[in-house]
Residue, then its C-alpha position, 0 to 999 in steps of 0.5 A: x421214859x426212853x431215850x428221845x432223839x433229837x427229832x422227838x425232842x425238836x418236835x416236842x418242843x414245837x408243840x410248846x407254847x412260844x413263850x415256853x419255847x423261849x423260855x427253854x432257850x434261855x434255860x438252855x443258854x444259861x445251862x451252857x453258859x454255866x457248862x462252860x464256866x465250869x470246864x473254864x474252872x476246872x481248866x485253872x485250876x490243872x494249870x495252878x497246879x502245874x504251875x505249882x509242880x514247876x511244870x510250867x516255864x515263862x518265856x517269850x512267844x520267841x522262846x516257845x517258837x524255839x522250842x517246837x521241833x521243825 
């Protein structure tokens, strides 16, 4: 099979039964969900490890406005 454009896909799904359709909503929404916890993940875990490779500095929103070029 090809590849679908959205348009195929919108009516593809149109044709579906409305309890299908709902069905694929949540699907959709719990597979983005769970996308997005994912890249949360994976956004922790580069910022332990900057933290463990001392890259990172503590300090105060003041400290950090300081620090940024006028």
């Amino acid at each position: 099979m090809g590849a679908v454009t959205f348009r195929e896909a919108l009516e593809l799904i149109e044709s579906l039964p409305e309890e299908d359709r709902r069905d694929l909503i949540d699907i959709v929404r719990r597979r983005l969900v769970e996308e997005r916890r994912a890249d949360i993940a994976k956004a922790i875990q580069a910022a332990r490890g900057e933290w463990a490779r001392g890259e990172v500095k503590g300090g105060t929103v003041d400290d950090l406005l300081r620090e940024l070029p006028e």
